[in-house]
C-alpha positions as CSV (number, residue, x, y, z in Angstrom):
1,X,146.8,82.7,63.7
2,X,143.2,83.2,63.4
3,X,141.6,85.4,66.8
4,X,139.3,83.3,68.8
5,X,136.1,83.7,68.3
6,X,134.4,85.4,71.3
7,X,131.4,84.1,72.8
8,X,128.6,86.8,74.0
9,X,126.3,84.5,75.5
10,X,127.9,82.3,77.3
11,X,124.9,81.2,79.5
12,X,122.7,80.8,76.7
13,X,120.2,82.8,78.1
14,X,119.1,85.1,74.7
15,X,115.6,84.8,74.3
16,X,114.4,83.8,77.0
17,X,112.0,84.6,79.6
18,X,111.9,85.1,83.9
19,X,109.7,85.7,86.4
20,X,111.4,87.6,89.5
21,X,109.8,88.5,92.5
22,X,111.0,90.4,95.3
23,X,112.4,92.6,91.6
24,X,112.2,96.3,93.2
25,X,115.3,96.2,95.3
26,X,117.9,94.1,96.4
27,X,119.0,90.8,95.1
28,X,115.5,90.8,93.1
29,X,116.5,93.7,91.4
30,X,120.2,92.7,91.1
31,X,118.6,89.6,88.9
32,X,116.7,91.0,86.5
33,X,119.2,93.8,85.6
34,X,121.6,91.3,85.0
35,X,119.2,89.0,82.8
36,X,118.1,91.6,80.9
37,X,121.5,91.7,80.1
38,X,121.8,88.1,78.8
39,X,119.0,88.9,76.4
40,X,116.1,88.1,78.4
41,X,112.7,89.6,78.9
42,X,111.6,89.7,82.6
43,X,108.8,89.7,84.7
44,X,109.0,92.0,87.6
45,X,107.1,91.6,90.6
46,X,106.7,93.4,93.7
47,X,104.3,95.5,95.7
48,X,105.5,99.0,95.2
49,X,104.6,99.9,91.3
50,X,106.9,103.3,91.0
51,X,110.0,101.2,92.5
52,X,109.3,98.5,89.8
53,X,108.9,101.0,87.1
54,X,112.3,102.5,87.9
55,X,113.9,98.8,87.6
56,X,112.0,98.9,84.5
57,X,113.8,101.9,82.9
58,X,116.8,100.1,83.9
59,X,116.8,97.0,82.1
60,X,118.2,96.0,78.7
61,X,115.6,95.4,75.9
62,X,112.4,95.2,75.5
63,X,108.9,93.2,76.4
64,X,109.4,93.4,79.9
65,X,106.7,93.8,82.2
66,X,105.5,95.0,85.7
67,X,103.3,92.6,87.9
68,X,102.5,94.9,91.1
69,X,101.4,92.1,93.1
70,X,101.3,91.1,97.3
71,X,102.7,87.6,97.6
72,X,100.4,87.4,101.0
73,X,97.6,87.2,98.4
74,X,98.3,83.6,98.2
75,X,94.9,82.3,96.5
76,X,95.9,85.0,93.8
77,X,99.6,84.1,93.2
78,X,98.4,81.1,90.4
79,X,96.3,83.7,88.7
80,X,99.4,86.0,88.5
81,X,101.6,83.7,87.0
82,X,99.4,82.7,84.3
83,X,98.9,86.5,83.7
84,X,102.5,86.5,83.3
85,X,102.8,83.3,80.6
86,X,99.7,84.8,78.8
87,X,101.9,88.0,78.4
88,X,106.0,86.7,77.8
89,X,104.7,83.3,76.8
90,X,105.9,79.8,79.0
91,X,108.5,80.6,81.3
92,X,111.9,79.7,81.1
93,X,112.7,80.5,84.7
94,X,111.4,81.9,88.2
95,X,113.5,83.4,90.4
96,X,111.8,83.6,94.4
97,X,113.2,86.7,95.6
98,X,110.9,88.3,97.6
99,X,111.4,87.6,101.7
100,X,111.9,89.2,104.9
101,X,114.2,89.3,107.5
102,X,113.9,88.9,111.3
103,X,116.4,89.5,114.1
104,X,114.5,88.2,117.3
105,X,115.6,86.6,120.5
106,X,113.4,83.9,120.9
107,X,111.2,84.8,124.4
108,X,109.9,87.6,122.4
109,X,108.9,86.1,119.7
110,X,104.8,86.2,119.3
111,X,102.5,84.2,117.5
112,X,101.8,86.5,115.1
113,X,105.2,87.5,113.8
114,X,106.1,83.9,113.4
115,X,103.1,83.2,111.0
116,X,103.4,86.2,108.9
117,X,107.0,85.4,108.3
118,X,106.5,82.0,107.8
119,X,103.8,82.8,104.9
120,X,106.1,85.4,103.3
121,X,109.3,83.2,103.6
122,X,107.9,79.7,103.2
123,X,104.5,79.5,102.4
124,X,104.8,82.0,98.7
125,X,107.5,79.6,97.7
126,X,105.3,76.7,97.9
127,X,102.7,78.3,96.4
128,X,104.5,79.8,93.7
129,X,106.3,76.5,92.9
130,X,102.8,75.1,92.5
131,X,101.8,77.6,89.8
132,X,104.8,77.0,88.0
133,X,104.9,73.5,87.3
134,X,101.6,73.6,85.4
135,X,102.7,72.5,82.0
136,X,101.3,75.4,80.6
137,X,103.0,78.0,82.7
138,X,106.8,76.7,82.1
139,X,109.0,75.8,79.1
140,X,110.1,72.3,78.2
141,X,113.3,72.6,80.4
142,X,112.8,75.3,83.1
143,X,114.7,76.6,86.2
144,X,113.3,77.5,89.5
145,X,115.3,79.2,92.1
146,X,114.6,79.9,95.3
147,X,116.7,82.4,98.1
148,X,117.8,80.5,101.2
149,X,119.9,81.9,103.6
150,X,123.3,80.8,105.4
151,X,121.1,81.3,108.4
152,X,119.8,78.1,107.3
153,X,123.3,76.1,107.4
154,X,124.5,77.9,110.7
155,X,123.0,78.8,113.9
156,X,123.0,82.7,114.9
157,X,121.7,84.3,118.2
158,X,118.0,85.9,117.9
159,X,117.6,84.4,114.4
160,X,115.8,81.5,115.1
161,X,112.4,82.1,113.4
162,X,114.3,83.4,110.2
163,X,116.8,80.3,110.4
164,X,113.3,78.7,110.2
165,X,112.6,79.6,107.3
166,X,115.5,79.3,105.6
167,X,116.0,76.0,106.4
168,X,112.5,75.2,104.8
169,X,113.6,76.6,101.6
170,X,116.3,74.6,101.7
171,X,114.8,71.5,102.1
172,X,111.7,72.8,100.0
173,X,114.2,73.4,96.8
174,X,115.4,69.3,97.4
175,X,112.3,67.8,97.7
176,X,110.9,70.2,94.6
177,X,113.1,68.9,92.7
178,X,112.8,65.3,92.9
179,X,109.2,65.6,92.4
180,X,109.2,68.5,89.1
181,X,112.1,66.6,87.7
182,X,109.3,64.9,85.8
183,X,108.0,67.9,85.0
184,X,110.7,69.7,83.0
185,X,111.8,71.9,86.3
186,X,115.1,71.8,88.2
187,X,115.0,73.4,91.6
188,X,118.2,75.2,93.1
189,X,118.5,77.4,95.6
190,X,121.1,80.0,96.4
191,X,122.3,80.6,100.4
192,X,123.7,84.5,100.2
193,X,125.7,85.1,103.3
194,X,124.8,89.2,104.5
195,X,124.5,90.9,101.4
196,X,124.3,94.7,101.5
197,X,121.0,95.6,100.8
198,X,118.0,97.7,102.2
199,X,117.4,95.2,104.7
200,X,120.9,94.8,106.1
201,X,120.2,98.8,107.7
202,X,117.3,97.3,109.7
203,X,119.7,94.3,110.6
204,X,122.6,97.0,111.4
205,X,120.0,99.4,113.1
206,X,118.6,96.1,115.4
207,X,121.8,94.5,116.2
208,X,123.9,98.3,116.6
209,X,127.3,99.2,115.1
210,X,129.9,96.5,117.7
211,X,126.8,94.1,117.0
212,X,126.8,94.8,113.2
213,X,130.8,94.9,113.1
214,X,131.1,91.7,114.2
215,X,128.7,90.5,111.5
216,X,131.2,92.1,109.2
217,X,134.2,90.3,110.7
218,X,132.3,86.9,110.5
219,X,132.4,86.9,106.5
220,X,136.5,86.4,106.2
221,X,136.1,88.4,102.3
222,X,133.6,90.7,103.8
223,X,129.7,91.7,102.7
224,X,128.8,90.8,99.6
225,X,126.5,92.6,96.8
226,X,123.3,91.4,95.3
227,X,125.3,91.5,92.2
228,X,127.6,88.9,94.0
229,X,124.3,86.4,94.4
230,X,122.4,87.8,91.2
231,X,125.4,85.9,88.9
232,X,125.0,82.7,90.6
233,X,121.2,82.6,90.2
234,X,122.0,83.3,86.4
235,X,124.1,80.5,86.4
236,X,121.5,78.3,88.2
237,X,118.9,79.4,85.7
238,X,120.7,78.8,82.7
239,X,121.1,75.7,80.4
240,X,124.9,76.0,81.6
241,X,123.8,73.9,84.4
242,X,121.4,72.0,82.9
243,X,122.9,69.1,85.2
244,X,122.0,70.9,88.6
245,X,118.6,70.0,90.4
246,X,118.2,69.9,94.5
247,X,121.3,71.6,95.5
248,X,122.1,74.8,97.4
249,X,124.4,77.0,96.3
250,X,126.2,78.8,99.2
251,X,127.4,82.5,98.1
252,X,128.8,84.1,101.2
253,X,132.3,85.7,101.5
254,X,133.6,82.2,103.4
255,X,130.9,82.8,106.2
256,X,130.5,78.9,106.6
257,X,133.9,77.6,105.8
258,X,135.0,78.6,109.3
């Protein structure tokens, strides 16, 4: 009998090209090791150049490229992305990485900390969705992810202005992608239960060890990685799921199944 013949790219990703932000640490970085992997060149964006550089040295392949860039410079984000196109050629995908995370009971919460994360969390994604459905910028049949949060799909205690935010992806990603569908672009996002990353210290550091414990408990096959999320986006990304637009994909240890 003949051996079977063994597929190597399974998600069809070879060749292809991604923007990530949020690529120095965490989830971010977690996705663009992984594409490189699958053959693809990558963008990698983030404000700290020598952290990006060290993703770089990282990946598989070549033609990658470091973007050091401040999302908060929102007039500038369109000018980015083309920067980007004009260097890997039309993208194939964007992955919305980037974010922060806020553990605050609500009568502290001030004016000000509520519009900054609303313009890192929500407000890049819109504007970065906006440069990347310029038919220019994206490939024929494109993929753009964005990271929600089970915070969106489940109340907490003193995570009200994140759950915000979340929950703005999530019904950003829906509505995206009834309007780009015209366009070429399917819209996804991905809702990672706690992941341990850099920002789950601050989370265990604000909420203390019993606090952070019973975070822990809540997630019945415990924390996940950013490997753990960075495999769904891939999926979400590639022509695998080429039948996927306006849904959320919910990765996160059976968090919200209780």
């Amino acid at each position: 009998m003949a051996e079977p013949e063994i597929v190597t790219d399974f998600l069809g990703l070879g060749g292809r090209t991604a923007l990530v932000t949020g690529a120095s640490s965490g989830i971010g970085r977690a996705v663009a090791l992984q594409a490189s992997r699958q053959g693809m060149r990558v963008a990698l964006v983030g404000r700290v150049e020598h952290s990006l550089h060290e993703v770089e040295g990282n990946l598989h392949g070549t033609g990658h490229l470091v973007v050091p860039f401040d999302l908060t410079d929102l007039e500038g984000i369109q000018g980015m992305v083309a920067n980007v196109r004009d260097y890997l050629g039309p993208l194939d995908a964007l992955v919305h990485s980037a974010g922060a995370h806020s553990v605050a009971p609500l009568r502290t919460v001030k004016p000000a900390a509520a519009e900054s994360l609303l313009t890192l969390n929500v407000t890049t994604a819109i504007m970065l969705s906006k440069a990347f459905r310029a038919k220019t910028i994206h490939t024929a049949s494109a993929s753009l992810v964005l990271l929600s949060s089970v915070a969106a799909l489940a109340g907490q205690p003193a995570a009200s202005l994140y759950s915000a935010t979340k929950g703005a992806i999530t019904a950003l990603s829906r509505s995206l992608a009834v309007e780009l569908a015209r366009d070429g672009v399917r819209v996804n996002s991905v809702a990672p239960g706690i992941v341990d990353t850099p920002l789950t210290e601050g989370m265990r550091a604000e909420l203390g060890s019993a606090g952070f414990e019973r975070v822990v408990a809540a997630h019945p096959l415990g924390l996940g990685t950013p490997d753990d999320v960075a495999a769904a986006v891939l999926y979400l990304i590639s022509p695998v799921s080429r039948w996927v637009t306006g849904s959320t994909l919910v990765i996160d240890g059976g968090y919200t199944a209780q």
